[in-house]
N, C-alpha and C positions, 0 to 999 in steps of 0.2 A: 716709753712715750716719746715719739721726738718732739724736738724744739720748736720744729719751725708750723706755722700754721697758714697753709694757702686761703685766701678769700678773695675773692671778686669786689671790685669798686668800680663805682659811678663814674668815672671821669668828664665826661661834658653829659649835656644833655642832648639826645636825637632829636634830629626833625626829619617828619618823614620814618624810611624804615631806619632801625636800629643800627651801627657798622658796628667792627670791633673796636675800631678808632676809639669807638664811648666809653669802653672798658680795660680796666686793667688786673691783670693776675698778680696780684698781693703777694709776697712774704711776710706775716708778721710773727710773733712770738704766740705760744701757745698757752691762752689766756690761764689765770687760776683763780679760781669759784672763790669769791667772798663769801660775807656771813648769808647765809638762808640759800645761797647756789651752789648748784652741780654741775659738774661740767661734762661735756657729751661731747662723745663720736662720731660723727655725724656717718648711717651707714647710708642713706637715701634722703636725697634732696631732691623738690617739686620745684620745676617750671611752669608757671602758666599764663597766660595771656593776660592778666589784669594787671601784670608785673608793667608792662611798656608804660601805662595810665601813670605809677611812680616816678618814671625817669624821667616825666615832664615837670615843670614847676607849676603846671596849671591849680589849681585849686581844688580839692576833689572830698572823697569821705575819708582820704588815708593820705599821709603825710607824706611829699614825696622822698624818694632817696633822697639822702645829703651827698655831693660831690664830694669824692674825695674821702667816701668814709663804705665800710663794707655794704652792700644788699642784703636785702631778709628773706626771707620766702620759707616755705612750710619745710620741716625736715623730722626725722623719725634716727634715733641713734642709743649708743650705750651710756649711759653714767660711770664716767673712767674716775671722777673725783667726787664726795657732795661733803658738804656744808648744811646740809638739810634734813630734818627731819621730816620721815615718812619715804623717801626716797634713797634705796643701797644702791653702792656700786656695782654694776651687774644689771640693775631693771631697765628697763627700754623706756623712753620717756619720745614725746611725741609735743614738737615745739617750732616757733618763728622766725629761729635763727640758723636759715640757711646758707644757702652761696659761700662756706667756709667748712673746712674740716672739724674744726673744735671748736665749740659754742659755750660760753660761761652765762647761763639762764638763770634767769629767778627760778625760785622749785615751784612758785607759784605759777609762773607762764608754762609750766611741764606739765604735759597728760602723760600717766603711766600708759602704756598698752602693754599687750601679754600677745608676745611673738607664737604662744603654741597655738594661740586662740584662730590669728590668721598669719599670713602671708606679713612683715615687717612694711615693706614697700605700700600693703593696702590701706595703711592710717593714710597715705598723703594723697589716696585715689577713691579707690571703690566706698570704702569707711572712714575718709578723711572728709577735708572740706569740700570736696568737689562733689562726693556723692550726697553728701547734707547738704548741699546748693539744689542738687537735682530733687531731695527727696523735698525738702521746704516748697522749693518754687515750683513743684507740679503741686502738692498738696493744699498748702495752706495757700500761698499765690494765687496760683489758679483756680485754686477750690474744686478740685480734680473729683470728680465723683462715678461711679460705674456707670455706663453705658457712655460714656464721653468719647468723642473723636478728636485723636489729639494729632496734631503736629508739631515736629521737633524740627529746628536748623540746627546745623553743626553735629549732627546725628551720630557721627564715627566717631567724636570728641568722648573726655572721659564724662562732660554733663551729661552731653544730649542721648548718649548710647544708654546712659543708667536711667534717665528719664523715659527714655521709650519703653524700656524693660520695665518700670515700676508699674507705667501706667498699662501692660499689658498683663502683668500680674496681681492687678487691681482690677481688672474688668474691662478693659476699655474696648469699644465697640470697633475700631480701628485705631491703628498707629502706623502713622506715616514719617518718613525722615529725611532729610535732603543733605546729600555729603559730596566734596568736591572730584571724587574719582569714580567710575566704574565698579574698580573690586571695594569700597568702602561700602557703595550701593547692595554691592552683594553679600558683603560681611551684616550688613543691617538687616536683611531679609532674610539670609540662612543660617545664622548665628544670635540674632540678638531676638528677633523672630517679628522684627517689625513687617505690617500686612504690606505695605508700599514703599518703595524709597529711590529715590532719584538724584541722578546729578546734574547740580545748578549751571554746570559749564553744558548741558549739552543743550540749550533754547530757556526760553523767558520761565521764571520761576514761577510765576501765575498761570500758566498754560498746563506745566507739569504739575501744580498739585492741585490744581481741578481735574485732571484726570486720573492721579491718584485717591482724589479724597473727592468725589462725586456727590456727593449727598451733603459738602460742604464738612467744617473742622468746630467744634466748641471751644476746644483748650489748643494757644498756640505757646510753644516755649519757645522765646527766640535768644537765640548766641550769638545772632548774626547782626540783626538790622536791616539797612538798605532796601532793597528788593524785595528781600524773605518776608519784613514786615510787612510793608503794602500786599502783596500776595494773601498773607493770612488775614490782614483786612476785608482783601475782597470774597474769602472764602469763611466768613465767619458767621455761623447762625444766630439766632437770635438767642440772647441772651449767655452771647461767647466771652470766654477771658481771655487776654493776654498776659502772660507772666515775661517782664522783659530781666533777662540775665546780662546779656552782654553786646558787642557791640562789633565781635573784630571783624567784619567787613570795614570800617573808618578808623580802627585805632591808629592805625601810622598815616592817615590822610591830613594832608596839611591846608585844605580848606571844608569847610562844613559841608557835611554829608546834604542832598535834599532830602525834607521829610518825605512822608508817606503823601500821596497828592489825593488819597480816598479816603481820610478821615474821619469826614462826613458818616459816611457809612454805617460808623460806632452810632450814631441817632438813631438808623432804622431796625439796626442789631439789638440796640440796648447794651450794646460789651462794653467792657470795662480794660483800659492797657494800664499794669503795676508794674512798677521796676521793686526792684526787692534785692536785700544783702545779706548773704549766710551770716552776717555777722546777728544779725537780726534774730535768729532763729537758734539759736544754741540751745535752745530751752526743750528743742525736740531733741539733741544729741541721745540722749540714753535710748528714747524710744526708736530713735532711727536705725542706731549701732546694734538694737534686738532683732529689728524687722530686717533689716537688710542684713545682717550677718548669718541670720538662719539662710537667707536666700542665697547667700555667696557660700556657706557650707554644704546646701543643697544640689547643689548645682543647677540651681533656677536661675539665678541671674547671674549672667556671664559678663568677664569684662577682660579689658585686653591692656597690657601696658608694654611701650615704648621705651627699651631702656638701654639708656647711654654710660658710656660706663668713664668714669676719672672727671675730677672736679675739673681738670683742665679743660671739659667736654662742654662745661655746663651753661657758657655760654652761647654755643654751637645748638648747643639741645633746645633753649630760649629761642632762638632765631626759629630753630625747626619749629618749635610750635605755631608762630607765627605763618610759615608760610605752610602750614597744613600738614606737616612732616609724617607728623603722627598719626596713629591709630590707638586708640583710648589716653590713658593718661601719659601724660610724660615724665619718667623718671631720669635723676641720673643717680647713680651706683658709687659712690666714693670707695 
């Protein structure tokens, strides 16, 4: 085992988009697991978009970074050390101490996962927290039921692609998806099997999903905000939900976004707009990891992962997710 242990630190806070200037690449010592910890390898570490929300000091549902001290983020690795019972050296545990090679975890903050069952990289994507995001907030959020017309933003993302796939494997009467390039549009329709999908850069987002989704949308999932929201406003039936996930059209905007200007509209609809947090939902973890695991061993529901390879990457790989880099989730590879 070497000594030395690289980890990523906060060093100022961004305004605006992120530089590297904010960050610095650590050397520290290679922590060793006190009484009930075990200490991990870390082999795949997640990037994702709600990470930028931390590096402000703004006040939020999640404490932000400390300056000057390592970043967290979802990661999946070996137990090289424990201190704990119920957990050998050798199991693969699945935990929130990323952006570092060697993590010293309570055994209580560690989920066992079993690498034969899937792919090591799928706890932090397809079966991590991103796909329990998608499967929560079409389900329970939106109150997702068959015959539903759903629309997705950020469609090509690791959410929105597993959200369209759920709710097209659930019944859904149409699924629609909006992603920022051409071939992501084409990856959504010829791969993921969404009935529509468009890109937001080529004319006004309310123009194209009224021609994609003609008869109007029930369920809107949005990742985006801005535009995409107002849009699914104006295309909303009567008695439509909104499930709101996230936000990254405004996360690095340094003045407030404007709202939706058709609000209103929710009166004549009867819809209802939720924001909702995977933390929220844990309670579906077992049932999700049944339902969705057969689909990912089936090869019913497809997913696609981006992955970068050396912790030295992992801030590079951050940025990329931000400026749309990716296609499905973002990993990096230690």
């Amino acid at each position: 085992m070497p000594d030395v242990n690289r980890e990523w630190h906060l060093k100022s806070r961004p305004v605006g988009v992120p530089t590297p200037e904010n960050f610095a690449l650590v050397e520290a010592d290679v922590p060793t697991p006190g009484p009930g910890q075990v200490l991990v390898r870390n082999e795949y570490v997640s990037v994702d978009p709600y990470m930028r929300g931390r590096m402000s000091a703004a006040k939020s549902y999640v404490d932000p970074f400390e300056l000057d001290k390592v970043m967290q983020g979802g990661a999946v690795g070996e137990v090289v050390a424990s201190n704990a019972e119920g957990i050998a050296v050798g199991d693969h545990v699945l935990h929130f101490f990323g952006w570092r090679e060697y993590a010293a975890v309570d055994a209580e903050n560690a989920v066992k996962v079993d690498p034969d069952a899937a792919p090591l990289s799928t706890y932090l994507g397809v079966l991590g927290m991103t796909g329990l995001t998608a499967y929560a907030g079409l389900l329970r959020t939106a109150s997702f039921k068959e015959g539903d017309s759903v629309f997705v933003s950020g469609a090509a993302g690791a959410v929105g692609s597993q959200v369209g796939q759920i709710a097209r494997l659930k019944g859904a009467s149409r699924v629609v998806g909006s992603a920022g390039s051409d071939e992501k549009v084409k990856l959504l329709t010829e791969e993921y099997g969404f009935d529509a999908a468009f890109n937001y850069k080529n004319g006004p987002v309310s123009e194209q999903l009224r021609a994609a989704a003609p008869d109007g949308i029930d369920v809107y999932f949005d990742n985006v905000g801005g535009d995409h929201l107002e849009a699914a406003i104006g295309s909303l039936n009567r008695d439509g939900r909104i499930a709101i996930c996230g936000a990254i059209s405004v996360y690095n905007a340094t003045e407030p976004a404007p709202g939706p200007k058709n609000l209103a509209r929710l009166i004549q609809t009867r819809g209802r707009i939720e924001g909702f947090l995977v933390g929220d939902h844990y309670d579906l973890q077992q049932q999700f990891v049944q339902e969705v695991g057969h689909w990912v061993r089936s090869g019913e529901l497809k997913y696609r992962e981006t992955v970068v390879e050396g912790i030295e990457n992992n801030l590079e790989a951050f940025l990329g997710v931000l400026r749309g880099d990716n296609t499905g989730k973002m990993i990096v590879k230690l």
